[in-house]
C-alpha positions as CSV (number, residue, x, y, z in Angstrom):
1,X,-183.2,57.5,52.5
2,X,-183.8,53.5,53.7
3,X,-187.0,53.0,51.5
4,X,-187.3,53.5,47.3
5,X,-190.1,55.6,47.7
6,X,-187.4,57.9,49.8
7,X,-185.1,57.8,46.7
8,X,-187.9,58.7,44.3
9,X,-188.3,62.2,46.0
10,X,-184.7,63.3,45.3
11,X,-184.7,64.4,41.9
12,X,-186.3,67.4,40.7
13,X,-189.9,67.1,39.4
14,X,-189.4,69.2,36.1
15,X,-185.9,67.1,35.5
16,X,-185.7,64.0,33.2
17,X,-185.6,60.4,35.2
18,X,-185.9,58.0,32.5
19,X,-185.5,58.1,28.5
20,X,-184.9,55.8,26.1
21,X,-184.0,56.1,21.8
22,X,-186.7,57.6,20.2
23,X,-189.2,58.3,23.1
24,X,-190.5,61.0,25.0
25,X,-188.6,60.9,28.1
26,X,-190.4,60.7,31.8
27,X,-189.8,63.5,34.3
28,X,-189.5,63.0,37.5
29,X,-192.8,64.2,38.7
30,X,-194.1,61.7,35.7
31,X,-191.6,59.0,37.3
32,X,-193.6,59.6,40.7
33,X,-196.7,59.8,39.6
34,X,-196.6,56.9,37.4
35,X,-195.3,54.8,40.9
36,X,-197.9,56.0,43.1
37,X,-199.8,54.4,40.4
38,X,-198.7,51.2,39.9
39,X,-198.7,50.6,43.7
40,X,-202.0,51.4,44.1
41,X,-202.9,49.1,40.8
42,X,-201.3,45.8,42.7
43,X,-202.4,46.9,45.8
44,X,-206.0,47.2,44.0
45,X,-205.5,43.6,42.0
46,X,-204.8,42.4,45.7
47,X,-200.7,42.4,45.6
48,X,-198.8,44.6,49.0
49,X,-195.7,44.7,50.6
50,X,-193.5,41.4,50.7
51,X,-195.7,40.1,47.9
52,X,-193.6,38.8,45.2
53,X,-194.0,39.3,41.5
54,X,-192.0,37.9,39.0
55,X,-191.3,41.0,36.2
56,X,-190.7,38.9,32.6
57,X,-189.7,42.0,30.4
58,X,-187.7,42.8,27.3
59,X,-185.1,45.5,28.7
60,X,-185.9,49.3,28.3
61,X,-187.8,51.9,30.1
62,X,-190.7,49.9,30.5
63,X,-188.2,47.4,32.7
64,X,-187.3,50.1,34.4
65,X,-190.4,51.7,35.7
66,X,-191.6,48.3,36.4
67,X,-188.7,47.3,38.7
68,X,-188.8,50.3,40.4
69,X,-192.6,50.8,40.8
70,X,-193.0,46.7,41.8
71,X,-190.6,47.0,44.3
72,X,-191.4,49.8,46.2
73,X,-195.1,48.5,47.3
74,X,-194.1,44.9,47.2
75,X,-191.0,43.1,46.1
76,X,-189.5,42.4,42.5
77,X,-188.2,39.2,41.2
78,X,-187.0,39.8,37.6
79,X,-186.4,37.1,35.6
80,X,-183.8,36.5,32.2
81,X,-186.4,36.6,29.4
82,X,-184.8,34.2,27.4
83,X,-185.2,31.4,29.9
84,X,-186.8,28.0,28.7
85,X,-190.2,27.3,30.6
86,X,-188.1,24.4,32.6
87,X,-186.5,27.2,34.1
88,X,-189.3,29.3,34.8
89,X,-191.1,26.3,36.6
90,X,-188.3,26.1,38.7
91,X,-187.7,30.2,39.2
92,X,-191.8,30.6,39.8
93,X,-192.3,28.2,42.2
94,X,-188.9,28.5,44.3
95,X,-189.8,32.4,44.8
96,X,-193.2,31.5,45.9
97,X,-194.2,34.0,43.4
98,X,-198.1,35.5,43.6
99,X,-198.0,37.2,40.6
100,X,-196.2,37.5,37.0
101,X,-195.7,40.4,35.2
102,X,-195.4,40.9,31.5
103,X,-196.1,42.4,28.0
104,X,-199.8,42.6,26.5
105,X,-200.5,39.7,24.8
106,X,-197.4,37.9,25.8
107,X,-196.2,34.4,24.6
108,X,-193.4,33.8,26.8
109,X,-193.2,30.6,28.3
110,X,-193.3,32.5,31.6
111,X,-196.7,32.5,31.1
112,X,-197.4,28.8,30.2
113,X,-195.2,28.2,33.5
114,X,-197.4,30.1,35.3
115,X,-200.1,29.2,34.1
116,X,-199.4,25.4,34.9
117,X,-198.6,26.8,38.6
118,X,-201.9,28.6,39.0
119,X,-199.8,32.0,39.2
120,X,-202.0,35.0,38.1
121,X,-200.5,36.9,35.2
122,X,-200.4,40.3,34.6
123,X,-200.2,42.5,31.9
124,X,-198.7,46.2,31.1
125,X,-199.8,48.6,28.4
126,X,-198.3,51.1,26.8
127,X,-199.9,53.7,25.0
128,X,-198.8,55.1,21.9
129,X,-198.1,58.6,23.5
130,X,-197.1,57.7,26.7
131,X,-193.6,58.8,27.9
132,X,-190.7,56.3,28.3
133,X,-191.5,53.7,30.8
134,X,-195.1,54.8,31.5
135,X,-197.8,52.0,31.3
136,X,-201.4,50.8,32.3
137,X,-201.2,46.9,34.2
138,X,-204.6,44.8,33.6
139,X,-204.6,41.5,35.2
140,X,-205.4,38.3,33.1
141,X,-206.2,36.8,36.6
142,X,-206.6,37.5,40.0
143,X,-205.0,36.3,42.8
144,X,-206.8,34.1,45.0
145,X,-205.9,35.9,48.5
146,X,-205.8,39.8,48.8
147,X,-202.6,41.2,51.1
148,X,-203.8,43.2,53.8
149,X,-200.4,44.8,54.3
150,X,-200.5,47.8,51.2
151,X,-198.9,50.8,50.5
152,X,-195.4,51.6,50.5
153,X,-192.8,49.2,51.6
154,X,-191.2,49.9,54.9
155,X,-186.6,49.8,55.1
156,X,-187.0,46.1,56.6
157,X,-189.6,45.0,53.8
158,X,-188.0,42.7,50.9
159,X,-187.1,45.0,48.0
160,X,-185.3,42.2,45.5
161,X,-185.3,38.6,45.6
162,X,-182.8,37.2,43.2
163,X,-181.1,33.9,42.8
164,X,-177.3,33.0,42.8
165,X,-176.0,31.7,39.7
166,X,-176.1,28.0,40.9
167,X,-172.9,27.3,38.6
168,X,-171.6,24.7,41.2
169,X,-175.3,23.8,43.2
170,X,-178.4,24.6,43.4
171,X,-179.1,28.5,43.0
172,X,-180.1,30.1,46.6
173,X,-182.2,33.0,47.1
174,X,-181.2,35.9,48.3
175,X,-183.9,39.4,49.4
176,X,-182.6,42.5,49.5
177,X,-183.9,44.9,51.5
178,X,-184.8,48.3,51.0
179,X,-182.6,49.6,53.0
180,X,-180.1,47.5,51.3
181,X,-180.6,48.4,47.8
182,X,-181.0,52.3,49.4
183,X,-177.6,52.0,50.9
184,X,-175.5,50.4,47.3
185,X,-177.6,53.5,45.3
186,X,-175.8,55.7,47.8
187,X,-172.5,54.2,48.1
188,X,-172.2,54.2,44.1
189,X,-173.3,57.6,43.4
190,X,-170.9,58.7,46.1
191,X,-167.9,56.3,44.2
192,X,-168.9,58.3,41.1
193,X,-169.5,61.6,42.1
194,X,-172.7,61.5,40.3
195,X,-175.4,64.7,40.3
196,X,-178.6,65.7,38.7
197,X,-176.4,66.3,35.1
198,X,-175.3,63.0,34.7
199,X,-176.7,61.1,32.6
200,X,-176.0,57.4,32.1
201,X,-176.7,55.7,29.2
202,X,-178.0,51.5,30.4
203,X,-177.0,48.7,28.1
204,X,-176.5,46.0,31.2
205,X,-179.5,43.9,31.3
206,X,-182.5,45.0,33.8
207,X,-183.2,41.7,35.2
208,X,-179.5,41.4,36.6
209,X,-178.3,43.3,40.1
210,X,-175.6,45.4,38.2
211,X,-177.9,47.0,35.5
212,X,-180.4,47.8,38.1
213,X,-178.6,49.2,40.9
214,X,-175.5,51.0,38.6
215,X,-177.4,52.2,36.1
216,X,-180.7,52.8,37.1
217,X,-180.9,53.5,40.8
218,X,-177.2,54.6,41.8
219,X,-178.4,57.6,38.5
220,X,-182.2,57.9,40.6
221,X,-180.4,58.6,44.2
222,X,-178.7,61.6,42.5
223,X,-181.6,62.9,40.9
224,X,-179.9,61.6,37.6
225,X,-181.6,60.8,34.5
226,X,-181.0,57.2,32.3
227,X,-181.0,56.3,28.6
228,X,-182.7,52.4,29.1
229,X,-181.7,50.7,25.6
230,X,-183.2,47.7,24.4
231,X,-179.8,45.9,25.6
232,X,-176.2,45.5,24.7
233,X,-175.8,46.1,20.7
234,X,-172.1,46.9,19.7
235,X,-173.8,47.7,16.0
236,X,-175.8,50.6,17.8
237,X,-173.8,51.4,20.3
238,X,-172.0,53.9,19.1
239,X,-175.6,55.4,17.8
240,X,-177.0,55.6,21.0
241,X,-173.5,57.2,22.0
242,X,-173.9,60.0,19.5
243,X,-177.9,61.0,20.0
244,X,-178.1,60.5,23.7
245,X,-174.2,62.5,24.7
246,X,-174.1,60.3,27.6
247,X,-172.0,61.1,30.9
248,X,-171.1,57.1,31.8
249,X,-171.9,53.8,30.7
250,X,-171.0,50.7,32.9
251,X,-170.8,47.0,31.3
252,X,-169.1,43.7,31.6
253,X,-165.7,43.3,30.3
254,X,-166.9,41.5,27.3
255,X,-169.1,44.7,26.4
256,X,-166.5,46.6,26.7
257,X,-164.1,44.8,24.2
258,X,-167.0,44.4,21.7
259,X,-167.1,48.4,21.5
260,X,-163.5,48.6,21.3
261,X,-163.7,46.1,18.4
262,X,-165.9,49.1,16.2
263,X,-164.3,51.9,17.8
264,X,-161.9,52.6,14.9
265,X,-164.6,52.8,12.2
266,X,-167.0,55.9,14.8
267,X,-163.9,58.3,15.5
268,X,-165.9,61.1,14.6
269,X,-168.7,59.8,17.2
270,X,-165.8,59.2,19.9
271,X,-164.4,62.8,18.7
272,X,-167.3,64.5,19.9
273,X,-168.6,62.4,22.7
274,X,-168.4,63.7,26.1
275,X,-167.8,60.7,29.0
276,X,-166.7,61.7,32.1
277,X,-165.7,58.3,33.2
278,X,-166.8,54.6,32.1
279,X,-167.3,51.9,34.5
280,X,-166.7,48.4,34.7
281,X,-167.6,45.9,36.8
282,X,-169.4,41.7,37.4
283,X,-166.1,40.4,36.4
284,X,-162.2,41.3,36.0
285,X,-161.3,43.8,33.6
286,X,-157.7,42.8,32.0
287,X,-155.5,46.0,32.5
288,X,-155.0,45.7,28.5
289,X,-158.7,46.7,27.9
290,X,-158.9,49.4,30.4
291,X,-155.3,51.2,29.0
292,X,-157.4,50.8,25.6
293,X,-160.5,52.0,26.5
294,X,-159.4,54.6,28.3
295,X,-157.3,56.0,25.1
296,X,-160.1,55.7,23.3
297,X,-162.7,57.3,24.9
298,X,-160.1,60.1,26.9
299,X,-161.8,59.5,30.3
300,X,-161.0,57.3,33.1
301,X,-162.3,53.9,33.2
302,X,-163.4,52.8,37.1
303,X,-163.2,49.5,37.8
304,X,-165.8,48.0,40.5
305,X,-166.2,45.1,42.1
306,X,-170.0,43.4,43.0
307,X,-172.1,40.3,43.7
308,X,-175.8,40.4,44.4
309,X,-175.1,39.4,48.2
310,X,-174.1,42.7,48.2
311,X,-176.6,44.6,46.4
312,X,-174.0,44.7,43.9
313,X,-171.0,47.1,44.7
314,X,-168.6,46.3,47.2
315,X,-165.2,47.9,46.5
316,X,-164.2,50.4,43.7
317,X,-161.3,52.1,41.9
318,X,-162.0,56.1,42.9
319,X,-162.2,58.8,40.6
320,X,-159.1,60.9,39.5
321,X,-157.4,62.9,40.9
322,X,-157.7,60.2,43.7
323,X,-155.3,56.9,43.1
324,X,-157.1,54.5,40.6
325,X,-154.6,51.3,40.7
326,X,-154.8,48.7,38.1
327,X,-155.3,45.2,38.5
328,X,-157.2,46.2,41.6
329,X,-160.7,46.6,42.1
330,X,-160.3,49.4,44.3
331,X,-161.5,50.5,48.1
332,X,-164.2,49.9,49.9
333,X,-167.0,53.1,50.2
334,X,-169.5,52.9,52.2
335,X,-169.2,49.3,53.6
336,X,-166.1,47.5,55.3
337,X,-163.7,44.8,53.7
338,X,-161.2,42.4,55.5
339,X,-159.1,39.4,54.2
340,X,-159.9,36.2,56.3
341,X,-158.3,33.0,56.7
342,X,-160.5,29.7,56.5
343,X,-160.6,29.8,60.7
344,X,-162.4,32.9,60.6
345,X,-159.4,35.1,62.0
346,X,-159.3,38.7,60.1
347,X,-155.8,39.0,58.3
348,X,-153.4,41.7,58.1
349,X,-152.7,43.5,55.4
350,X,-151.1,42.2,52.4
351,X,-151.6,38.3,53.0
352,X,-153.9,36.1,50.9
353,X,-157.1,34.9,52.0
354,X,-161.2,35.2,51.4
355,X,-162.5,38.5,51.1
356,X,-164.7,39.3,53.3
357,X,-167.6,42.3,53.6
358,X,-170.0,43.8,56.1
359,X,-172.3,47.0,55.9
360,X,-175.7,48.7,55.1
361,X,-175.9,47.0,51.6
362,X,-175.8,43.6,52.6
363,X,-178.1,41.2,52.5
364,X,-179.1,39.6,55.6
365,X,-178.7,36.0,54.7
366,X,-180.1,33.7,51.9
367,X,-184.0,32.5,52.0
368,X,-184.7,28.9,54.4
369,X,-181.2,27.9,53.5
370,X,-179.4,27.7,57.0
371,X,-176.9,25.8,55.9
372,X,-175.5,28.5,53.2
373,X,-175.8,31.0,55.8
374,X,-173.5,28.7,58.1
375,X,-171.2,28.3,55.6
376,X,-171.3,32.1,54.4
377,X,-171.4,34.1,57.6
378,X,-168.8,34.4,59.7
379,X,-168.9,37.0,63.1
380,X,-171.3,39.4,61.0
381,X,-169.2,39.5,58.0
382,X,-169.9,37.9,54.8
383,X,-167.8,35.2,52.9
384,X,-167.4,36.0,49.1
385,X,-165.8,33.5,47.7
386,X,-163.0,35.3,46.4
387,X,-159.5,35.0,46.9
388,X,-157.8,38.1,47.4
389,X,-155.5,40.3,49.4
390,X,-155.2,44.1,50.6
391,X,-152.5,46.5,50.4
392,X,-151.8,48.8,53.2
393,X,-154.1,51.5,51.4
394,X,-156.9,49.1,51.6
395,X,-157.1,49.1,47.8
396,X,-158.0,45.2,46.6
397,X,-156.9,42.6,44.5
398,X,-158.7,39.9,43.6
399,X,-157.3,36.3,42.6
400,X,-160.1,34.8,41.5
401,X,-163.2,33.0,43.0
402,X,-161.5,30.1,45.2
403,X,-164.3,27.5,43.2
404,X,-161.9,28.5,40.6
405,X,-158.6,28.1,41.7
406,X,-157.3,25.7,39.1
407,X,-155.7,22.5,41.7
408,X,-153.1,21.0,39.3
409,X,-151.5,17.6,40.8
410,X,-151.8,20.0,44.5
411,X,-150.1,22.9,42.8
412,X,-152.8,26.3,42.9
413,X,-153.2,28.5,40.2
414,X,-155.2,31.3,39.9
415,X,-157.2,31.8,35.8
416,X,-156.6,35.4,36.3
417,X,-152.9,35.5,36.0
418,X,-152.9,33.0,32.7
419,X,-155.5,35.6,31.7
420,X,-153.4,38.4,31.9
421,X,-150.3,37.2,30.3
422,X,-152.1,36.2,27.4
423,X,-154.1,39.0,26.8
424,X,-150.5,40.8,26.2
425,X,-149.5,38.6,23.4
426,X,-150.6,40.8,20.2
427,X,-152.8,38.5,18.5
428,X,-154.7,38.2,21.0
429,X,-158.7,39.8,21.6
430,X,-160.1,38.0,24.2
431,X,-159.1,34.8,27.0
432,X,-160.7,33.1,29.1
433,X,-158.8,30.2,31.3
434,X,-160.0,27.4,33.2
435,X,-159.6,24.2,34.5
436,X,-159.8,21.1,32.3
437,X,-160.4,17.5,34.3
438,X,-157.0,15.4,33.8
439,X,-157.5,11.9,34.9
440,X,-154.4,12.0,37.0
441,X,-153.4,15.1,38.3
442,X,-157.4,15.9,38.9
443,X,-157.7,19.6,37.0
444,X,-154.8,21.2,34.1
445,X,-154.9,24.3,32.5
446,X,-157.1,25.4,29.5
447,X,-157.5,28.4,27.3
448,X,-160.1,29.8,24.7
449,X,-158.8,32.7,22.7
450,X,-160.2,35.3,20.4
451,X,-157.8,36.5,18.0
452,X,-158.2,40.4,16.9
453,X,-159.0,41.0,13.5
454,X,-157.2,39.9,11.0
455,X,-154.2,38.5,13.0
456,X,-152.7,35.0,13.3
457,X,-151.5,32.6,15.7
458,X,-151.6,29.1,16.5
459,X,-151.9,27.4,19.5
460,X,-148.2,26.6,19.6
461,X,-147.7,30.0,19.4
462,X,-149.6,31.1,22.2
463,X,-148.6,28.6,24.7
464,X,-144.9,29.4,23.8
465,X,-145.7,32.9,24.5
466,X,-147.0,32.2,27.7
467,X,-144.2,30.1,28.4
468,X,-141.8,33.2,28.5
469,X,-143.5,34.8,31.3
470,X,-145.5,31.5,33.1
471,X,-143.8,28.7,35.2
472,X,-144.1,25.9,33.2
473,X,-147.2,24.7,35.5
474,X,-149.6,27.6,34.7
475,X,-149.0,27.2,31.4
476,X,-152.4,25.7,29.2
477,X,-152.0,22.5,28.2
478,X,-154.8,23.1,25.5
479,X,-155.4,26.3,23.7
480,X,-158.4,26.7,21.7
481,X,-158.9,29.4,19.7
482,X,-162.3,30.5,18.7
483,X,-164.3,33.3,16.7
484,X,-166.4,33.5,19.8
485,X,-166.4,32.5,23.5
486,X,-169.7,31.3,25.2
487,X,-171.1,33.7,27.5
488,X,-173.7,33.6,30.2
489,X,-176.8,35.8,29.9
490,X,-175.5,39.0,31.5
491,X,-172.3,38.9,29.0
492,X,-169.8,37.5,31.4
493,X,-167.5,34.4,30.1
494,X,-167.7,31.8,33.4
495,X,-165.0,29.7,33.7
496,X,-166.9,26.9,35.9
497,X,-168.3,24.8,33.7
498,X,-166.1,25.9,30.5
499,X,-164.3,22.1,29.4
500,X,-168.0,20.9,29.5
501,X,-169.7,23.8,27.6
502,X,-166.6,23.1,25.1
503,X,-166.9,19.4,24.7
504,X,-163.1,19.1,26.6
505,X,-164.9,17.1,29.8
């Protein structure tokens, strides 16, 4: 299996692929016909392998089919579909995108952005008995060239081209091939023992790596079938929960504690609900929330670790009766991890240093950006970011992203571990810590907080709390407690950037 098209075979024709709440779900010989399709629609409108085209959708089957069916004859570029059209100009032209995707009689400003860049625009629709995820695409334009090179995509065509966040610099690009997105499908659905009864129900957006490789093609590569919601709703989660009897779900941490929050008020839906594990993953998962979850739902939650260099999954906590440990994110499967020092020398087990990956899933460096790749490579494996260290089992722990590492007056400490601590005191729902400028020692602790509901504290409080179990250095200097904590567009609190967001810069 190197090329989507491969993975599209594997499931069995009669068997459902896709569904979603309320619609007739799409089989997989539908899933495959309805591919074939859309290939031979682009490749008609003039759009082949390598070709990009930027997919502007709301998230649910239609998302899906579209991904899937874009990239296998020519390469997908989702976009967030709430971004401004300053973003879009940016996104549209970096890509060197030939074509734009979206609903019939869109208004986004995707269009007007492509539009303004000359960038045909492309429609899909959806007929009123169609199955989940099947629809019709009718250009608006044409490109101006044709591709010569149609078809399916070959394992060394681009797949995916996404950007990095570009929290500290200028977002770089990074393809994915499809061998590399072939290779994370496998390596997940071998971390979660996944088979043709699973069924996973999606509420991670489409347009970002862990939705699309978790959900929807780690479930495809097992001949697996997925629930696409409209997106994350903790009002109709539990809903969804109750009609579609899901196997998984993986989120973000943040999704995860925003179920917990109505858990109490849908025991009877929890009562009869069947999960066989729930994953997290795309940022740490305090060891508070996974105890908590996994009381409540009676299954073990496994906690992964990703970035979109890696076509998402790099290391995971196994399934029982195998050792899950918390406060790691796991073992590497089907890829290799090390600990490096800043000289490039592999370390041995149990010292601190970058982590470090190489395998299958990888990407093979970012897009005209030799500099990054300089800077990121090192003797064929790949430089995270991350701070972290490995126990003699080769299970992980992470510190926290080394752009991160909070540098008070020279003295290093890591958000992760104020995180914890806090997320203990009783009042406390939700925490994330970061670095706030001081004009002298150059960065000082910070905290927002979430209380739960109904319970109070004050910020004396909770920095005396921490003070029992922190060396007087970690502890924040400024608590703030808020009803909620900005989040980025995939649900995940960042810390870089935080005192600004706040008004504390």
């Amino acid at each position: 299996m190197q090329t989507l098209s491969d993975l599209l075979q594997i499931g069995h024709a009669v068997a459902n692929a896709i569904s979603a709440p309320g619609r007739r779900p799409l089989t997989y010989s539908g899933l495959r016909r309805h591919v074939e399709k859309t290939v031979a629609s682009l490749n008609q409108i003039g759009i082949g392998r390598n070709d990009r085209v930027a997919i502007v959708l709301p998230n649910g089957p239609e998302m899906a089919t579209a991904f899937i069916s874009v990239a296998a004859g020519a390469t997908a570029a989702p976009l967030n579909p709430t971004y401004q059209q300053t973003e879009y100009d940016f996104y549209l032209e970096d890509l060197g995108t030939k074509a734009l995707l979206v609903t019939a009689g869109s208004d986004s400003s995707a269009v007007a952005a492509a539009e303004a860049l000359s960038i045909p625009v492309l429609e899909i629709h959806v007929g009123v008995e169609d199955a989940a995820g099947v629809f019709d695409i009718q250009p608006r334009t044409l490109p101006a060239e044709k591709s010569s090179v149609v078809g399916f995509a070959e394992p060394d065509d681009v797949a995916l081209i996404l950007h990095t966040s570009g929290t500290t610099s200028r977002p770089k690009i990074v393809p994915l091939l499809q061998r590399n997105l072939c290779a994370s499908a496998r390596n997940i659905k071998q971390t979660l023992a996944l088979d043709p009864i699973d069924h996973c129900l999606n509420v991670m957006p489409l347009f970002h790596i862990h939705g699309l490789m978790a959900a929807l093609l780690a479930s495809l590569s097992a001949g697996a079938s997925l629930c696409c919601t409209p997106g994350f709703n903790a009002l109709q989660f539990f809903a969804w929960l109750d009609a579609e009897k899901p196997s998984w779900y993986t989120a973000v941490p943040t999704m995860h504690q925003a179920i917990l929050a109505r858990a109490r008020r849908n025991q009877e839906i929890i009562a009869s609900a069947n999960l066989r594990f729930v994953r997290s993953s795309s940022a740490s998962l305090p060891p508070q929330v996974m105890a908590e979850l996994e009381d409540t739902f009676n299954a073990p939650v496994i906690e992964a670790y990703g970035m979109t260099e890696a076509s998402h999954q790099m290391t995971s906590n196994p399934l029982p009766p195998a050792l899950r440990k918390p406060g790691s994110v796991g073992i590497a499967i089907g890829l290799e991890v090390g600990i490096m020092d800043d000289a490039g020398h592999l370390l041995p087990h149990g010292n601190i240093g970058e982590i470090v990956i190489r395998g299958a899933n990888v990407t093979p460096g970012y897009e005209n950006n030799p500099a990054a790749n300089a800077e990121n490579f090192t003797n064929g494996w790949f430089r995270t970011g991350d701070q972290g260290e490995q126990d003699d089992m080769g299970y992980v722990m992470i510190r926290g992203r080394l752009k991160e590492i909070i540098n008070r007056g020279g003295e290093k400490i890591s958000p992760r571990e104020v995180d914890e601590v806090l997320m203990d005191h009783p009042a406390v729902q939700q925490v994330v810590t970061f670095a706030l400028p001081h004009p002298k020692l150059g960065e000082d602790v910070a905290a927002a907080v979430v209380l739960k509901a109904g319970a109070i504290a004050t910020e004396r409080d909770i920095r005396e709390y921490a003070a029992t179990y922190l060396a007087n250095f970690k502890v924040p200097r400024k608590v703030l407690i808020m009803d909620e904590i900005p989040k980025g567009p995939t649900g995940k609190l960042k810390r870089i950037g935080m005192a600004e967001q706040l008004g504390l810069a």
